[in-house]
C-alpha positions, -999 to 999 in steps of 0.1 A, spaced: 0 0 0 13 32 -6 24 54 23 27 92 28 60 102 51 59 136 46 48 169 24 77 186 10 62 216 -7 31 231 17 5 246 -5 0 288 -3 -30 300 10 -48 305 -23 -46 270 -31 -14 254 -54 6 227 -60 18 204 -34 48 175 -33 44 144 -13 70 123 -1 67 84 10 67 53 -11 50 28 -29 38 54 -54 43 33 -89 52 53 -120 21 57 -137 3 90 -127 -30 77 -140 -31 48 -112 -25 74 -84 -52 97 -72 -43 119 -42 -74 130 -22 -76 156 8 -103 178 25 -99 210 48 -107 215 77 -131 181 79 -149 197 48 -159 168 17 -133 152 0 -117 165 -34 -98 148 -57 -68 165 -71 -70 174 -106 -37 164 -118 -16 140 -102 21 142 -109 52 116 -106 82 139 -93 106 106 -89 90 72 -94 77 59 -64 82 81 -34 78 116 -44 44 128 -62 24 162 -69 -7 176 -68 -9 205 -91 -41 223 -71 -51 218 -32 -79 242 -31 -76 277 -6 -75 277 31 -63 299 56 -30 297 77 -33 272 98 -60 252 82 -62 212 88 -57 197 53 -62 157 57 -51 142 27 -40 102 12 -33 86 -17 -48 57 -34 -27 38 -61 -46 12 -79 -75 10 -51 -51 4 -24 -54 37 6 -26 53 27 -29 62 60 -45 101 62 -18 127 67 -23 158 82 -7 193 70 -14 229 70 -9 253 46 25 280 41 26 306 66 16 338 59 40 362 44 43 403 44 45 413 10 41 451 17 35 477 46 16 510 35 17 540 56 -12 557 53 -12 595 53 -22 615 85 -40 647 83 -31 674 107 -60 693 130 
């Protein structure tokens, strides 16, 4: 059965691609579906599934948006046979830019 060890790329907070580490993969991206819901929402199916190095390192191109710290639960399934659910979150939140905004004298 496959198994998930670890999530090396966490998705942003809009929602992106993800990498997932473990084994028991395969090669063949069409006989892995990766699966995942957020926050105990429904379950999604990733839309693309991606072999980053045969059997223990795969992508999803799109886990859908969260915030911060959301719970994302999410396995794999290669040819009917489950992983174990594995539990991440989502990148932390980043300052892009501070604004100073003008003060009127009175």
């Amino acid at each position: 059965a496959p198994n998930i060890t670890s999530i090396t790329t966490l998705p942003p907070t809009q929602g992106g691609a993800v990498v997932i580490k473990g084994s028991n993969f395969g090669s063949i991206a069409s006989a892995i579906s990766i699966w995942y819901s957020i926050n105990g929402g429904s379950l999604t199916r990733c839309p693309t599934v991606g072999i980053v190095n045969a059997n223990t390192d795969i992508s999803c191109s799109n886990v859908g948006p969260g915030t911060g710290l959301s719970n994302i639960q999410l396995f794999v399934s290669v040819s009917n046979q489950n992983s174990t659910t594995f539990a991440t979150s989502y990148q932390p939140p980043t300052i892009t830019d501070v604004s100073i905004p003008p003060t009127n004298g009175g």
